[in-house]
N, C-alpha and C positions, 0 to 999 in steps of 0.2 A: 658323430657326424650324421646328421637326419635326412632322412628319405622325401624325394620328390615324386612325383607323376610326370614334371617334366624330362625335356631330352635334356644331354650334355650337353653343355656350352656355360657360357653367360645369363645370368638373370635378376632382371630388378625386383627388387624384395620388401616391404615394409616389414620392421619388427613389434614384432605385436608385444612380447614380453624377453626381459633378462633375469637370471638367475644366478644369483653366486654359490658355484658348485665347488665339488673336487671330484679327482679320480679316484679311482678303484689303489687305488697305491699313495693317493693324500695329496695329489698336487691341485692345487687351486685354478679355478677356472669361473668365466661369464658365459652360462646358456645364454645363446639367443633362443627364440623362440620367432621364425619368418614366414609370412605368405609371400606369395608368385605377387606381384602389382599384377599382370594377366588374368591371372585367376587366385581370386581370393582363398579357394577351397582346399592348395596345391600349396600342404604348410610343411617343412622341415624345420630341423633346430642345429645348431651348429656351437661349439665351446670353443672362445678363445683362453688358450691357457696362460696361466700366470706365473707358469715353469722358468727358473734361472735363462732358458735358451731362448723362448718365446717371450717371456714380458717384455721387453721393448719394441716389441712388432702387436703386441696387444695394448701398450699404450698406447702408440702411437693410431692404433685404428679406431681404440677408442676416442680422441681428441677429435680426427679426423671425421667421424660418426657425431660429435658434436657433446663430446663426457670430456671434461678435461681431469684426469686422476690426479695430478699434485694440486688443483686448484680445490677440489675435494677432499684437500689432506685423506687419498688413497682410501677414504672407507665406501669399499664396494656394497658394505650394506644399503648405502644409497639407489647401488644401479636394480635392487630391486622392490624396495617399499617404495620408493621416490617414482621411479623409473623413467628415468629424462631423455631413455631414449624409444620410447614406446610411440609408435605412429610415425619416426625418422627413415628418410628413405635408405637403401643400400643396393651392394650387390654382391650377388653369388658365383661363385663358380662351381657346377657341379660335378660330378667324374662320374666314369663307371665302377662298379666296385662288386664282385661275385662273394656273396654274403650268405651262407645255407643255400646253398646249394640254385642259387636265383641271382640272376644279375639286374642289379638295382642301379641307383641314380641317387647318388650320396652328395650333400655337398662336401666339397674341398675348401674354401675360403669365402670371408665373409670382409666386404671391403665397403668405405664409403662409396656413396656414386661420383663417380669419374677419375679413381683413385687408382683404378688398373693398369698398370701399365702398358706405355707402347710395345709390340714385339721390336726386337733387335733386328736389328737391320745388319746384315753381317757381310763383308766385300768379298769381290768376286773371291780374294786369293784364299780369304779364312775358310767360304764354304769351300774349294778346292783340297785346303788343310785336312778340312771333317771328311771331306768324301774318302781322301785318300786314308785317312785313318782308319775308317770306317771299314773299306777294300781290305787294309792290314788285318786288320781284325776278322775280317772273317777267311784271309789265305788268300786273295784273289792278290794277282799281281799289280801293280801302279799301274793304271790308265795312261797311256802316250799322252802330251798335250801338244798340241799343234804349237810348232814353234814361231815367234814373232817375223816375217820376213819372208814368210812359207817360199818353197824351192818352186809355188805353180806358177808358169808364166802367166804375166794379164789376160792372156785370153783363156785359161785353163780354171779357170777361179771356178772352185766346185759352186757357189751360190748365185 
């Protein structure tokens, strides 16, 4: 995962180059190679792997990025003599990440533009669920919840 100058958050990215690598242990993977769209200077690199658990979320982000890999009968030696996806826009998402003893700005994920999803929207009763689990877990007892029909007469309404 390669190193920014930017903050955490989201950011659009051109890839400048891809490389078909592996890991330190033989699992197959695509360097990208990306700049900041903001600042061209502000480059990391990021690998999608091509591990049993990942390859269909690296397909698919490949297709999505504009590589279609069965339409390629799968030879990645394409994505880097060819390189079809070099000058295609994307986006990052970076994190923080405490690396030797320094806290960096790694990316996390590498997604087509506009491919990230919405947050979840979660109802009043689910986040109630979380809280209260969350209470559990750390030993604090249930929070009261004001009951529907409260016992305050109309004119005592605490709002």
């Amino acid at each position: 995962m390669g190193k920014l100058k930017s903050e955490i958050g989201h950011h659009n990215v051109l890839i400048e180059s891809t490389t078909f690598t592996e890991s330190k242990n033989g699992t197959p993977g695509i360097l990208f190679s990306v700049a900041l769209t903001s600042d061209a200077s502000d480059k990391g690199f990021v690998t999608l792997w091509l591990s049993e658990k990942a390859k269909a979320r690296t397909l698919d982000t490949l297709k999505a990025l504009g590589w279609d890999a069965a339409e390629n009968d799968y030879d990645f030696n394409l994505m880097e003599f060819e390189n079809p996806l070099r000058g295609k826009a994307a986006e990052v998402e970076t994190q923080s990440e405490f690396y030797n003893g320094k806290d960096t700005v790694r990316i996390a994920f590498l997604n087509a533009p506009g491919s990230r999803p919405a947050p979840k929207t979660l109802t009043p009763e689910r986040r109630a669920e979380l809280a209260a689990s969350v209470r559990a877990s750390m030993g604090l007892p249930p929070k009261p919840r004001p009951s529907v029909g409260s016992n305050f007469p109309n004119d005592e309404v605490p709002f």
